[in-house]
KOLFI-274255 format. One record per residue (C-alpha): residue in one letter; y negated, x negated, z negated; residue number from 1. Coordinates in steps of 0.02 Angstrom, whole numbers, plus 50000, padded with zeros to 5 digits. Layout:
<sites>
SITE  aa     c2     c1     c3    i
SITE   a      Y      X      Z  NUM
...
</sites>
This chain:
<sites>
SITE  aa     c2     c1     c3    i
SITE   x  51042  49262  51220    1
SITE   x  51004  49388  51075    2
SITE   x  51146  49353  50986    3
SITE   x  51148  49201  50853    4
SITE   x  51267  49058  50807    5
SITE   x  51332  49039  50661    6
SITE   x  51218  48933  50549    7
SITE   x  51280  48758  50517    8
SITE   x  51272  48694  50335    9
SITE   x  51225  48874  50269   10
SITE   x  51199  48861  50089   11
SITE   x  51230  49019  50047   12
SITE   x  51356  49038  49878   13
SITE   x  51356  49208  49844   14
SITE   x  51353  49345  50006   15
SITE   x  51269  49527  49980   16
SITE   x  51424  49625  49960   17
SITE   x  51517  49476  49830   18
SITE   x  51513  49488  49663   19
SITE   x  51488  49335  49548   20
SITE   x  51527  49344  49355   21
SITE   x  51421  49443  49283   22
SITE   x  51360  49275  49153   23
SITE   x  51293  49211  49305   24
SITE   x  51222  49390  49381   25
SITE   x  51129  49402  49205   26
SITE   x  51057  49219  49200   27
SITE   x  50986  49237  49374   28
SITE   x  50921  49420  49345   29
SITE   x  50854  49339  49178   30
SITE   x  50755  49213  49293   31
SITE   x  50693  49336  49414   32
SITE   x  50628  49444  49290   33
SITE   x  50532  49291  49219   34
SITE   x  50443  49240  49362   35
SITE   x  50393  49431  49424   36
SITE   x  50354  49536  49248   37
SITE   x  50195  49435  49246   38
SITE   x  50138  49479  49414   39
SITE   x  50174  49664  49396   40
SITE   x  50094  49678  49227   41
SITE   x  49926  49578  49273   42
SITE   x  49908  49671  49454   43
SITE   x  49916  49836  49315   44
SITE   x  49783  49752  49219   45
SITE   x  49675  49696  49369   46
SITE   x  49653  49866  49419   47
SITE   x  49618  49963  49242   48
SITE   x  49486  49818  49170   49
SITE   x  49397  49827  49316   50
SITE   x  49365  50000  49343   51
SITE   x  49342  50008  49164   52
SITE   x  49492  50105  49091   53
SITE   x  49550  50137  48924   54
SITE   x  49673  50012  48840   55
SITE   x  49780  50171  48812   56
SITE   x  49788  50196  48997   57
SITE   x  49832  50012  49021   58
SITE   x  49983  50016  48928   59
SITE   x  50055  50175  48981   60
SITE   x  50014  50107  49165   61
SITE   x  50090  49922  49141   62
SITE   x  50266  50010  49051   63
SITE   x  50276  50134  49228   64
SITE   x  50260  49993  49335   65
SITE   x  50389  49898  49263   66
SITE   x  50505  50066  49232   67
SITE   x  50470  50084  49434   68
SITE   x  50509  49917  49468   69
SITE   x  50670  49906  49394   70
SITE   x  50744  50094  49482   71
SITE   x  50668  50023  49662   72
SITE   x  50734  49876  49638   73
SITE   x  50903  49936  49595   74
SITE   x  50893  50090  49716   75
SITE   x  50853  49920  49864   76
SITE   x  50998  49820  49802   77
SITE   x  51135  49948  49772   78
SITE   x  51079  50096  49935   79
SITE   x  51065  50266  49885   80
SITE   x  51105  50371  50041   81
SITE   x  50969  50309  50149   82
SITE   x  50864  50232  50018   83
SITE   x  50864  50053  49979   84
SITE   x  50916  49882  50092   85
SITE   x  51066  49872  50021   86
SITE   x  50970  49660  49963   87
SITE   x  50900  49599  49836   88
SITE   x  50734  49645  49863   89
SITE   x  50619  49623  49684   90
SITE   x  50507  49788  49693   91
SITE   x  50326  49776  49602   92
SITE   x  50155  49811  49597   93
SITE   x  50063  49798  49755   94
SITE   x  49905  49673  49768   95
SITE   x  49860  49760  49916   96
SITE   x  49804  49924  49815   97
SITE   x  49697  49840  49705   98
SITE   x  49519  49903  49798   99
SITE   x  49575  50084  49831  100
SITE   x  49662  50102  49666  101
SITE   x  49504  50028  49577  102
SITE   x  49395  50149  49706  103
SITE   x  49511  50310  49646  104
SITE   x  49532  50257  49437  105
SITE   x  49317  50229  49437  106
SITE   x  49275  50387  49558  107
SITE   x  49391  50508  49496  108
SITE   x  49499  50454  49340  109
SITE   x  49695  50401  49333  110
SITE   x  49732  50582  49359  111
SITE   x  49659  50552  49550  112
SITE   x  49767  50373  49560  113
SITE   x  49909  50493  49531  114
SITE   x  49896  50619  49643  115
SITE   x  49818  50487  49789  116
SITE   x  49971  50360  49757  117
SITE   x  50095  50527  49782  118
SITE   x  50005  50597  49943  119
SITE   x  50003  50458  50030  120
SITE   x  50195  50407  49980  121
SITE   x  50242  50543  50081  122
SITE   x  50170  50450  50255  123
SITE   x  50281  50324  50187  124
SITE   x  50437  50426  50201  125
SITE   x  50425  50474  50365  126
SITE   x  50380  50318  50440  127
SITE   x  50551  50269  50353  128
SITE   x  50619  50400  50443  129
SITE   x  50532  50382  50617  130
SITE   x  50540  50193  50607  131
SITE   x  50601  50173  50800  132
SITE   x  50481  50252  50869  133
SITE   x  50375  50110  50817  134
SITE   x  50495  49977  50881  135
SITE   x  50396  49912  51005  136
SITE   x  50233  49892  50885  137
SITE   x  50293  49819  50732  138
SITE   x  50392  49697  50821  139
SITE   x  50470  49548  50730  140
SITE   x  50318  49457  50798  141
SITE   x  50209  49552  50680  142
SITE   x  50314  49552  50529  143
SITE   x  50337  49390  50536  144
SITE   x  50133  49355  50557  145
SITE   x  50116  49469  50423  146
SITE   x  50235  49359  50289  147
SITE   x  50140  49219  50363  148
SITE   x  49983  49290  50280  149
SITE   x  50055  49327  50135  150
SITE   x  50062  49147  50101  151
SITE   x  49860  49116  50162  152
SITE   x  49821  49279  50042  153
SITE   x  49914  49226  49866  154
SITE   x  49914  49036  49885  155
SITE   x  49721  49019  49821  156
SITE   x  49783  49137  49685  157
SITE   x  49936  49047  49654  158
SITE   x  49821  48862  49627  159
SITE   x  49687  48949  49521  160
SITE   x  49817  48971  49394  161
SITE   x  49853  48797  49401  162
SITE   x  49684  48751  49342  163
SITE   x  49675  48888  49209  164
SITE   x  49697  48826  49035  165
SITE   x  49624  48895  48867  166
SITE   x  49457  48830  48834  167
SITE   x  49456  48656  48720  168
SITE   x  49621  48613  48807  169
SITE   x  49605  48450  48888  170
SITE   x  49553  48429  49072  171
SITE   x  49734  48343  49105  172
SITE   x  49812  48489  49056  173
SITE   x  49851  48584  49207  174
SITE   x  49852  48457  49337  175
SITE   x  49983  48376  49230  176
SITE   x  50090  48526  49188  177
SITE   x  50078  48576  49357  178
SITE   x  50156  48413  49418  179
SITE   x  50309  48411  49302  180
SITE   x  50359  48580  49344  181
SITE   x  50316  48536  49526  182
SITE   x  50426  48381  49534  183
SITE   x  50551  48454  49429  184
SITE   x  50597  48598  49512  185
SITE   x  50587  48519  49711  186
SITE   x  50703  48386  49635  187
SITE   x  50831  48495  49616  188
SITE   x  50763  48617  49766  189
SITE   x  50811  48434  49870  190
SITE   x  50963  48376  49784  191
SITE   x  51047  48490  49685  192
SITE   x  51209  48578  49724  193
SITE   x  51310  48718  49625  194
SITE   x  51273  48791  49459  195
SITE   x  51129  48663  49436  196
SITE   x  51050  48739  49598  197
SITE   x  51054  48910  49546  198
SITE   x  50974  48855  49380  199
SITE   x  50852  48764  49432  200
SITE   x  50698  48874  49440  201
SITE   x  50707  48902  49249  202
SITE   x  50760  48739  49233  203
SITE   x  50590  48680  49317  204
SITE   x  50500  48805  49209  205
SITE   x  50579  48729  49047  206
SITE   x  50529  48577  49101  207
SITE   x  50350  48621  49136  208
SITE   x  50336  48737  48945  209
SITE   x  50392  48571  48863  210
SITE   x  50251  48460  48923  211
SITE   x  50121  48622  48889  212
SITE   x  50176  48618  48711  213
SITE   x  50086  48458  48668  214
SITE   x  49931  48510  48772  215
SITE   x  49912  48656  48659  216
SITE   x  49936  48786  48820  217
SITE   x  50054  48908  48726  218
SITE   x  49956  49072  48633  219
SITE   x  50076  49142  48512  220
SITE   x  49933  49279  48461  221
SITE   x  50007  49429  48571  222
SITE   x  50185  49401  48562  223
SITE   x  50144  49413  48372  224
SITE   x  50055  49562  48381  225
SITE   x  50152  49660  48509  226
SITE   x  50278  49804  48432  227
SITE   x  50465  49760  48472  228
SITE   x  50509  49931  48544  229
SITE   x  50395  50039  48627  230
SITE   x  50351  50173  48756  231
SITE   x  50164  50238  48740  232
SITE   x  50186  50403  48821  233
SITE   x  50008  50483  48762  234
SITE   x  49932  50361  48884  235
SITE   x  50017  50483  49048  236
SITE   x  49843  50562  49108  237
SITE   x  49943  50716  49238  238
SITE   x  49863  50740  49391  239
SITE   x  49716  50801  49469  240
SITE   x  49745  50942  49591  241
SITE   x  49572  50985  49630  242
SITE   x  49568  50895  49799  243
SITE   x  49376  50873  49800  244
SITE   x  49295  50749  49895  245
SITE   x  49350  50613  49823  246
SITE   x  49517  50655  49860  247
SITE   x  49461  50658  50069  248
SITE   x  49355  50501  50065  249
SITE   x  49493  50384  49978  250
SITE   x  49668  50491  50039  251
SITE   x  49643  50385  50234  252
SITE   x  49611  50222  50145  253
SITE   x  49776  50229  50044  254
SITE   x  49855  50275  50190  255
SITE   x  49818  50126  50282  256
SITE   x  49859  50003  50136  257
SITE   x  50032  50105  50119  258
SITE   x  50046  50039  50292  259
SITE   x  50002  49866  50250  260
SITE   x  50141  49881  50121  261
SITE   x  50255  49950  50234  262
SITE   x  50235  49810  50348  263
SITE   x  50241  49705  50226  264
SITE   x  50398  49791  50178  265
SITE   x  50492  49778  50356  266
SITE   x  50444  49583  50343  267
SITE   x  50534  49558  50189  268
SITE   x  50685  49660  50237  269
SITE   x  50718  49573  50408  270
SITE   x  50694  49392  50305  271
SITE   x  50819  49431  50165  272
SITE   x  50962  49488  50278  273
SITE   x  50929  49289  50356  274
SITE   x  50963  49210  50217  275
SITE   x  51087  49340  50152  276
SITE   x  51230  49295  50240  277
SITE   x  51321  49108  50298  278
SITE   x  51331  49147  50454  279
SITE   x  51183  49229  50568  280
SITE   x  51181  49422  50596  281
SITE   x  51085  49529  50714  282
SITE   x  50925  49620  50587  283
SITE   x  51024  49788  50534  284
SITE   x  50883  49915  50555  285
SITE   x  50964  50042  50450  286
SITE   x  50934  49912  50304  287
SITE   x  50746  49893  50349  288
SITE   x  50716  50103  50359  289
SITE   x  50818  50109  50207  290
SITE   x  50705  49970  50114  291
SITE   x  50534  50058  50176  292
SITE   x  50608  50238  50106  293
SITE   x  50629  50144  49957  294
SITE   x  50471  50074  49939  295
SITE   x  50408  50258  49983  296
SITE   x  50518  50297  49808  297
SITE   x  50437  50177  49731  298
SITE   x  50259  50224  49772  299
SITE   x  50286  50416  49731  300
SITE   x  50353  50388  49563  301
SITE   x  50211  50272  49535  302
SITE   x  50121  50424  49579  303
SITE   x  50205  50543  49461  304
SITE   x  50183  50407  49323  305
SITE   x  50004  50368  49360  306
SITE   x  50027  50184  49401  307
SITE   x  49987  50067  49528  308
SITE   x  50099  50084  49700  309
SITE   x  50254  49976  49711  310
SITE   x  50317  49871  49862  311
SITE   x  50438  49732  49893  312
SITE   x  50384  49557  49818  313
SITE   x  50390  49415  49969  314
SITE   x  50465  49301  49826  315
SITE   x  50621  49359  49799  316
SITE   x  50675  49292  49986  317
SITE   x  50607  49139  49921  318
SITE   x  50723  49123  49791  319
SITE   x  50877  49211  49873  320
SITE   x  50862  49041  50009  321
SITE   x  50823  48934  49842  322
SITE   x  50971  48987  49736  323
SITE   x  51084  49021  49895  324
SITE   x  51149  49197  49776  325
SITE   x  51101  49354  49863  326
SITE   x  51250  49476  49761  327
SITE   x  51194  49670  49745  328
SITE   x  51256  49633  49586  329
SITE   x  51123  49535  49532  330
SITE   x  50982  49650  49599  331
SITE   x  51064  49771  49502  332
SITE   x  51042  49679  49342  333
SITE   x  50885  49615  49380  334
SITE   x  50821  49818  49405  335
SITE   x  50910  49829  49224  336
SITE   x  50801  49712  49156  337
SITE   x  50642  49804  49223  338
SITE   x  50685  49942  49146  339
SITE   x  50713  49861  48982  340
SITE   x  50555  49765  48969  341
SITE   x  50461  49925  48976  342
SITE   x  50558  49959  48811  343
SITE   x  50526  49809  48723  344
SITE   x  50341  49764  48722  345
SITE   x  50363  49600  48633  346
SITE   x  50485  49525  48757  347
SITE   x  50343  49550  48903  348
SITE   x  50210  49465  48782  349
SITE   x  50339  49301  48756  350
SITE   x  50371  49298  48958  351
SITE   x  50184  49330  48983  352
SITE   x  50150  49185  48852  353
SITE   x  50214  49055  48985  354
SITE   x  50056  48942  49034  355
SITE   x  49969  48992  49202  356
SITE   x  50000  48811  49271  357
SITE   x  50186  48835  49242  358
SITE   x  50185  48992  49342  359
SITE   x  50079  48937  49487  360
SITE   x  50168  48764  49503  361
SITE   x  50330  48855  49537  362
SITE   x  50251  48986  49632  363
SITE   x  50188  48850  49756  364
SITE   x  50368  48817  49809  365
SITE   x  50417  49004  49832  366
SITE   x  50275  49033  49949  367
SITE   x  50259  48860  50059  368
SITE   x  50458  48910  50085  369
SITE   x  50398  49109  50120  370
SITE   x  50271  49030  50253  371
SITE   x  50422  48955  50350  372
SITE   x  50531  49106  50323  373
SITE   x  50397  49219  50421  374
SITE   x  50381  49061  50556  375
SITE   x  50576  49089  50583  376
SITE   x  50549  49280  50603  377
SITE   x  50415  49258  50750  378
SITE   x  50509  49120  50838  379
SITE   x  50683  49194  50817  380
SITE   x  50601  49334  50917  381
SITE   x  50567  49217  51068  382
SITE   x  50402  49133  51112  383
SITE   x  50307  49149  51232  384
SITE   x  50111  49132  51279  385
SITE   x  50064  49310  51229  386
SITE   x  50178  49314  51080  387
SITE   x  50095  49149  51035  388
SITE   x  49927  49209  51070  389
SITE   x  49943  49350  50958  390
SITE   x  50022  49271  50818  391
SITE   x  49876  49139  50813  392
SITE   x  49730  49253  50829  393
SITE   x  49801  49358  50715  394
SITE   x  49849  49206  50575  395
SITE   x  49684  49143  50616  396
SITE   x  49576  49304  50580  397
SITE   x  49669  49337  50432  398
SITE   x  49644  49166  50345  399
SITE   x  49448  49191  50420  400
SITE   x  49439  49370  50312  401
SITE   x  49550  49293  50165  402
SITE   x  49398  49123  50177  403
SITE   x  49251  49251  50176  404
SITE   x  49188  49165  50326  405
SITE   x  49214  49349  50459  406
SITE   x  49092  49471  50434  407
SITE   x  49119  49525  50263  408
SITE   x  48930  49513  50226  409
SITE   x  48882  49644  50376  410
SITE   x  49032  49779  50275  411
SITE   x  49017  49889  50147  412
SITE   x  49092  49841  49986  413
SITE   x  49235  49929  50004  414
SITE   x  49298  49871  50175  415
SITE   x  49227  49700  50135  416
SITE   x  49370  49705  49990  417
SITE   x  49504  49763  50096  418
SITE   x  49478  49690  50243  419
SITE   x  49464  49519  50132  420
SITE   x  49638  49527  50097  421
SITE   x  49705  49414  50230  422
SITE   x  49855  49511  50262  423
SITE   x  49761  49661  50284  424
SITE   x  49661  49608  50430  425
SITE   x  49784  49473  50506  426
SITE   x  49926  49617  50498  427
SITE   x  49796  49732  50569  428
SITE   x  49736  49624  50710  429
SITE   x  49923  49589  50766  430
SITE   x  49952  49780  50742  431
SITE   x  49798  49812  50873  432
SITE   x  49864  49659  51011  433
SITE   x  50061  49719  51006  434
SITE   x  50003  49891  51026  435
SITE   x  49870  49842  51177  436
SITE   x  50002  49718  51269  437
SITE   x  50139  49883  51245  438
SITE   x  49991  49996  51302  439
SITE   x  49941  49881  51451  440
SITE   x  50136  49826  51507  441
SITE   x  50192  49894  51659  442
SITE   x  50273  50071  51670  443
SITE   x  50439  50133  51613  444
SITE   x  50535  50234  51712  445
SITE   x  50664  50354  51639  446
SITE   x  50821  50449  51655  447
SITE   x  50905  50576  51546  448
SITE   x  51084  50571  51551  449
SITE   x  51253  50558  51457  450
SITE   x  51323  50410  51367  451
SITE   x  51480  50415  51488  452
SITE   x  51576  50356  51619  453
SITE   x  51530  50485  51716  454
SITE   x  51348  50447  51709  455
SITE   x  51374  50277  51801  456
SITE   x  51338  50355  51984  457
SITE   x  51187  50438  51924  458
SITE   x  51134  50264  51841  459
SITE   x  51153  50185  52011  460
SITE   x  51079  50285  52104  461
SITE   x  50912  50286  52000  462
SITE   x  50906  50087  51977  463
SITE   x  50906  50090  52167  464
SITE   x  50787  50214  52186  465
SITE   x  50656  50102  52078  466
SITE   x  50721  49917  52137  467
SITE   x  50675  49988  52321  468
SITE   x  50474  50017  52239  469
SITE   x  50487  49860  52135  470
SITE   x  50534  49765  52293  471
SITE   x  50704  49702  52223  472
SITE   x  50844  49592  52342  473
SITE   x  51013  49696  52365  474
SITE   x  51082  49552  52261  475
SITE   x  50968  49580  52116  476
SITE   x  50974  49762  52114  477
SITE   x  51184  49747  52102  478
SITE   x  51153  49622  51964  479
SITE   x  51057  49728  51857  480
SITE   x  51175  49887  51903  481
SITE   x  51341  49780  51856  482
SITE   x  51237  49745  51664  483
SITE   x  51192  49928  51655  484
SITE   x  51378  49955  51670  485
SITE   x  51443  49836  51556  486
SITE   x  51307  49876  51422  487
SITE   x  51350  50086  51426  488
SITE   x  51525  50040  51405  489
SITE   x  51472  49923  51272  490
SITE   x  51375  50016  51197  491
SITE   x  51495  50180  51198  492
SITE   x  51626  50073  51133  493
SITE   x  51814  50161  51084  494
SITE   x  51704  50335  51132  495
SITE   x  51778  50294  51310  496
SITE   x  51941  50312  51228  497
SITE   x  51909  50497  51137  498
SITE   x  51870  50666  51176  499
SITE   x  51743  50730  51084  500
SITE   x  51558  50766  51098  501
SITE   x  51458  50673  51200  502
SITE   x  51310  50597  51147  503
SITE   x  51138  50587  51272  504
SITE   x  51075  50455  51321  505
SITE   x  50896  50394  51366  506
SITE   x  50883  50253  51505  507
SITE   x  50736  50167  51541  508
SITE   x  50677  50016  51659  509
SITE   x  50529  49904  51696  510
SITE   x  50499  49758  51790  511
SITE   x  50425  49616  51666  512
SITE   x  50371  49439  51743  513
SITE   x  50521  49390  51862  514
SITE   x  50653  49499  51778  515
SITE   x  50714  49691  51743  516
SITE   x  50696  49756  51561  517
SITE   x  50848  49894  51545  518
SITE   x  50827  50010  51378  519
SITE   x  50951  50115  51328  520
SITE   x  50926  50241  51198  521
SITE   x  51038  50371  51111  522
SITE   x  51104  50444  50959  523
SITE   x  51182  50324  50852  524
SITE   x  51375  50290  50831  525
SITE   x  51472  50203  50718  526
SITE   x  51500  50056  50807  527
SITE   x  51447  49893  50734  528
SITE   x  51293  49806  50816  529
SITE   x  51344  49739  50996  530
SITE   x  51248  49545  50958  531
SITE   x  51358  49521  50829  532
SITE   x  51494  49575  50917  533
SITE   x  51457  49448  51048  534
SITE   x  51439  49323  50940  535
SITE   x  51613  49350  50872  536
SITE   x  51691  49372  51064  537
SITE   x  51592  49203  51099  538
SITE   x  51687  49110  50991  539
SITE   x  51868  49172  51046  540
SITE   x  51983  49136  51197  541
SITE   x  51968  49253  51337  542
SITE   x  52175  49282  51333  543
SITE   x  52168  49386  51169  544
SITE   x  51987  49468  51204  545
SITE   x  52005  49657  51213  546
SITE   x  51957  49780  51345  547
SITE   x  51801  49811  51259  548
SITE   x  51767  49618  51207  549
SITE   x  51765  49593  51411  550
SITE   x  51625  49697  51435  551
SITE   x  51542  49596  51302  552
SITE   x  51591  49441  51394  553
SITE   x  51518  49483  51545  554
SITE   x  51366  49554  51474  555
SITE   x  51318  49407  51415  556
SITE   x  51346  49305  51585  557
SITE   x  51247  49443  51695  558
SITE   x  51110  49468  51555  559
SITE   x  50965  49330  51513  560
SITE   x  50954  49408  51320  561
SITE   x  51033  49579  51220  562
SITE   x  50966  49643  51071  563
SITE   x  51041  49784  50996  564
SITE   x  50941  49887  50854  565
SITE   x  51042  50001  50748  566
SITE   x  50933  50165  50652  567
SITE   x  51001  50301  50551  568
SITE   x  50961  50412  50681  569
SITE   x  50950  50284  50856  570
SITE   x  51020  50169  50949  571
SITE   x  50938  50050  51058  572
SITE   x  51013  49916  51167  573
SITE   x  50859  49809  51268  574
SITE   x  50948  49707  51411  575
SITE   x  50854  49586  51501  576
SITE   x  50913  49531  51663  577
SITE   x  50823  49383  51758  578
SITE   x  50793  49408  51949  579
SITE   x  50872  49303  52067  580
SITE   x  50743  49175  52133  581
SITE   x  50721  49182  52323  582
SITE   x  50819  49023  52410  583
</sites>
């Protein structure tokens, strides 16, 4: 069944929607902010040094992205409308951008990284928008795959920094840094409990600056040199509106990596509600368009600001299931902080000042626990031998591309670069098997009706009608009409009880290895999602269940698995119901 069980020894301390005191919001915003400026700064500088931009440039570019980061990441935590999760979701600058935005900045300037980063934002928005249709493509299969990859693409990032140290350092100097953080901060990963928990990444990091001291790993150069308050505004180059070639050759290429990060995106949103909440819930859907619309945000004010595109950073899952606090309040305050690093130039330089082998020691944990996050995510889906065979291929080619060892020598240097990020082509190779086994499934057939009682007769009659060509038994043919009745009044919930307009309703079946697949599709209601319903109705006596709880009841007897996905705009209840086998 679809629906989950609670989850036994859930170490969850704060919820999404509670509110710790705001000393412990700040000190846990404080330690987010720590452990993501430098990444959004240095992905900045990546970018501008190598296609050779002015210094100028860099700092009006590294002050937008972290202005950016902070409003996304407040817009994801607090929901504006239909923009933002309504999670903490830590929004920054996207690794994945790095060869187009180097390909726009060198061919045609940072006013053609502006207008490309705004164009393509817009693709962005209405996949937000459209994100059902898709359903059946970017399944949970591939977004977890793809946070799978994330791991294979930043972990031989993540241990280069632990072997950078300043030159005349000694050659113990990492490696031993690297191990006190390390040990530090799993000790208290393993055993800690309470307030010491939720300090213990910066505790870990402490830890870790203290033994760098001696080594001589600390620069105190820039922090000396950078201005306490600051916002370079003549560094804002405007845009380019001349649409030339350039414009043509690159505008497809962001397009596709604003799909990456979109992916990327819908990953990240279905992990955080897990560990957002003590007990399990059914993936809210309206959460994951409303994080990918946000991410769209954050990409087209990147593009009015001439910066490099935002998206959600896997890590901050990583530390939501570390610290067991996932409080909108805290994203809040984290966004806050953002914002006021951009303002205060000499803070950045003191957090950037924190040794590389500090950073990547900790960083280790975030991502090995990320890795098993996105393994949750695929098998939480179900598993079977295709599901398996994609994720493996796919996991496979991307840590081949990520190695160097696929075909990057026959490419051009451009797709060599892109398709060497491993989440590129591993997200693109499951994207290309979930949309061939959805292609090559056998067909649907439909019907158009009314989300009503009165549709039941009509419902019949057509299941019939395609049992008798899919060679179904009388008995299984009434079993899979009796869970088509139970799921429309399920699904119409106390709209059996009011007048009112009536919504349609889109009804689809297929037969799929030994069992019926029912889909029902319509406009969505306010009615809370039907798996977590059952969940709830699971767990009660059957004297006090109401009328509607029934039909949940014996939904879940007549049906093999229910999942229920709630959109802005859809719903969709998938009912599978096994076949009886043949005595």
């Amino acid at each position: 069944m679809a629906s989950q069980p609670a989850r036994s020894g859930s170490s969850v301390r704060f919820e999404a929607d509670e509110k710790p005191a705001y000393p412990v919001a700040i000190g846990l915003a404080l330690q987010y902010c720590v452990l993501t400026v430098g990444p959004i700064v240095l992905t900045v500088a990546i970018v501008v040094r190598t296609a050779a931009g002015s210094e100028l440039f860099l700092s009006w570019a590294a002050c937008a992205a972290l202005m950016v980061s902070g409003i996304t990441t407040m817009v994801q935590a607090r929901r504006v409308g239909r923009l933002g999760a309504g999670y903490i979701l830590l929004m920054g600058t996207s690794g994945a951008f790095i060869a187009v935005a180097v390909a726009a900045l060198a061919e045609g300037g940072p006013g053609m990284l502006a207008t490309l980063v705004a164009t393509s934002a817009i693709f962005q928005f209405l996949l937000a928008s459209r994100l059902s249709l898709l359903r059946r493509v970017i399944t949970p299969t591939v977004a977890g795959t793809v946070i799978m990859l994330i791991a294979v693409t930043v972990m031989p990032l993540v241990l280069d920094l632990v072997e950078q140290v300043p030159e005349g350092a000694a050659a113990a100097a990492g490696p031993v840094t690297a191990l006190v953080t390390l040990g530090v901060t799993m000790v208290i990963v393993l055993r800690a409990a309470g307030v010491m928990r939720i300090w213990g990444p910066v505790i870990g990091i402490v830890a870790g600056c203290i033994v760098a001291g001696p080594f001589g790993l600390f620069s105190w150069d820039q922090v000396a040199a950078a201005p306490w308050i600051g916002l370079p505004v003549a560094g804002w180059p405007g845009f380019d509106f001349s649409f030339g070639p350039v414009f043509w050759a690159l505008l497809p290429a962001f397009i596709f990596v604003t799909l990456v990060g979109a992916i990327e995106t819908i990953g990240d949103s279905v992990a955080v509600q897990r560990v957002s909440w003590r007990d399990d819930r059914a993936t809210d859907f309206r959460a994951v368009q409303g994080a990918v619309a946000a991410d769209g945000l954050g990409n087209f004010l990147s593009g009015l600001l001439a910066t490099v595109p935002n998206t959600t950073y896997s890590s901050s899952v990583s530390i939501v299931e570390i610290t067991g606090v996932a409080a909108r309040r805290v994203g809040v305050c984290i966004g806050v902080g953002f914002c006021a690093l951009a303002l205060l130039p000499k803070i950045v330089a003191l957090i950037l000042s924190i040794p590389d082998a500090v950073i990547g020691a900790y960083a280790v944990v975030l991502i090995a626990i990320l890795f098993v996050l996105g393994m949750r995510i695929v098998v939480g889906d179900g598993m079977d031998y295709r599901k398996a065979a994609i994720v493996g291929v796919s996991f496979w080619v991307g840590s081949g591309f990520q190695g160097g060892g696929l075909f990057t020598d026959q490419m051009s240097p451009f797709f060599a670069e892109m398709m060497g990020n491993g989440m590129t082509s591993g997200g693109l190779t499951a994207l290309i098997l979930s949309g061939f086994m959805e292609l090559t499934a056998s067909r649907r057939k439909r019907l158009v009706t009314t989300l009503s009682v009165d549709a039941l007769s009509e419902i019949r009659t057509f299941l019939e009608s395609f049992g008798a060509r899919a060679g179904w038994s009388r008995e299984a043919t009434e079993r899979i009409h009796l869970a088509s009745e139970e799921a429309l009044v399920s699904l119409m919930g106390d709209e059996a009880d009011e007048s009112g307009p009536t919504r349609r309703l889109r009804l689809s079946v297929r037969s799929v290895r030994g069992a019926a697949e029912l889909e029902f599709l319509a406009v969505a209601g306010a009615e809370g999602n039907l798996e977590d319903r059952m969940a709830i109705v699971g767990e009660q006596s059957l004297e006090i269940a109401a009328e509607h709880d029934l039909s949940l009841r014996l939904l879940r007897h007549l049906a093999a698995s229910v999942r229920h996905q709630k959109y802005h705009d859809t719903d969709i209840l998938t009912v599978r119901v096994d076949l009886p086998v043949a005595a």
